[in-house]
N, C-alpha and C positions, 0 to 999 in steps of 0.2 A: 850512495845512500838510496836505501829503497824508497818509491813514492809512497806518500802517507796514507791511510785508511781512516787517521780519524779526526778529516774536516767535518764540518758541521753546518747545519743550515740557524739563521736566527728565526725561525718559525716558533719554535718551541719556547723563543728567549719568556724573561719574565723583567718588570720593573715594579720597583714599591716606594715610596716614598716615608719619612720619621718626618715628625711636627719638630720642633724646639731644641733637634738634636740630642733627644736620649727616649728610649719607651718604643714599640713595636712598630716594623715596619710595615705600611700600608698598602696593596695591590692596587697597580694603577696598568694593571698589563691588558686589560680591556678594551681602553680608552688610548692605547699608545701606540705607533707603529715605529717607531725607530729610535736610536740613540746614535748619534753622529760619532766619529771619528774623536776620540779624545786623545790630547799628544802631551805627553808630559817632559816638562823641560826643566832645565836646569838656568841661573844665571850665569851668564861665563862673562871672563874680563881679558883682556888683551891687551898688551903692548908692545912696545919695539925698543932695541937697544941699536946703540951705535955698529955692535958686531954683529954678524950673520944677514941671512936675507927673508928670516921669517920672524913670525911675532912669536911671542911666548903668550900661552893660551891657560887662564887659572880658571876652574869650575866652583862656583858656590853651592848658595840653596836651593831646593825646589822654589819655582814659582806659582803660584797661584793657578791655578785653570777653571777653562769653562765648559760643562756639559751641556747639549744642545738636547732637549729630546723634542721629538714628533709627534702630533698629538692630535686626533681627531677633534674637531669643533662639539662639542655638546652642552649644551644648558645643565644638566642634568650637576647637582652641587655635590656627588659625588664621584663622578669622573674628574682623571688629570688636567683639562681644560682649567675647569673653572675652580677646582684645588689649586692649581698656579695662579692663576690671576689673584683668586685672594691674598694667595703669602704675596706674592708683587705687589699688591697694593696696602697691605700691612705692615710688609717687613718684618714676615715670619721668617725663622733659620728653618730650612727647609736639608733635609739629607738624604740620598739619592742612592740606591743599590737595584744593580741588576746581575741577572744572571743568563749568560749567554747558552748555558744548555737546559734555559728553564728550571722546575722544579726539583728535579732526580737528585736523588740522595748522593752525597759528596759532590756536586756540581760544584765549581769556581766559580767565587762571587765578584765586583768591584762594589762597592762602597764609599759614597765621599763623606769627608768632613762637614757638619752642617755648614750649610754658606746661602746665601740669596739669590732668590731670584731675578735677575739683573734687566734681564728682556723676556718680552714675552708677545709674539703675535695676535693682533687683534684680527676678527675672521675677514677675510676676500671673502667675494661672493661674484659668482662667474655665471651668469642665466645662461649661458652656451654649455658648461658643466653638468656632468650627469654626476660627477664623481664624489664623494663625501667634501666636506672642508677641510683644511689639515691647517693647523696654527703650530707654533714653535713656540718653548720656553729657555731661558738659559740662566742654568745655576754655574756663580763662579764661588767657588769653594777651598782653601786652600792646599785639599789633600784627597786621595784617593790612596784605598786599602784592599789588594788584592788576594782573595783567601784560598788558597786550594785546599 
């Protein structure tokens, strides 16, 4: 197999955020620098029987997951920061879509199921630091939807 041509960098990426779980997504790619690794899993069940030397292995449902994103510190009550802290502290349904090649017309998207904000970073402050603040939120949600 030939090596591939078309990796990509997340520079470009984009993230937005839905209030209540229905109604237009909101740009939070300003105030954001990353969205962590999300792993999607299944429950699986296992047992043993008197014959053989292995288990037998049954797959169920999707489980729940949690998105991490990355997020510059700002006051400012329309960057990501302090839009998560809100829903955290209200118990807004908060739903999550990013796009790893940014904007460009037909890009693949992921999207979650509304779900809550579960954790969310309050700012370190480091007087030795030249560097921005960076805090974390985490929505666990039961579902992601990925669009090509």
């Amino acid at each position: 197999m030939a090596q591939t041509t078309g990796a990509m960098s997340g520079a470009a990426a984009t993230i937005s955020y839905q209030t209540g779980g229905s109604g237009a997504f909101t740009d939070i790619s300003g105030s954001s620098q990353s969205v962590d690794v999300v792993t999607l899993t299944k429950v699986t069940g296992e047992a043993y029987t008197f014959d053989g030397s292995y288990a037998v292995l049954t797959v169920g449902k999707n489980e729940p997951l949690e998105v991490v994103v990355n997020v510059l510190y700002t006051e400012s009550l329309t960057e990501g920061y302090s839009i998560m802290l809100t829903a955290f502290e209200n118990g807004t349904l908060i739903a999550l879509k990013w796009i790893p090649a940014g904007a460009a017309a037909g890009a693949d998207s992921y999207a979650t199921s509304a779900g809550q904000i579960t954790a969310i970073d309050l700012p370190a402050i480091d007087a030795s630091s030249a560097g921005p603040i960076m805090c974390s939120f985490t929505l666990r949600c039961a579902s992601i939807t990925h669009t090509v």
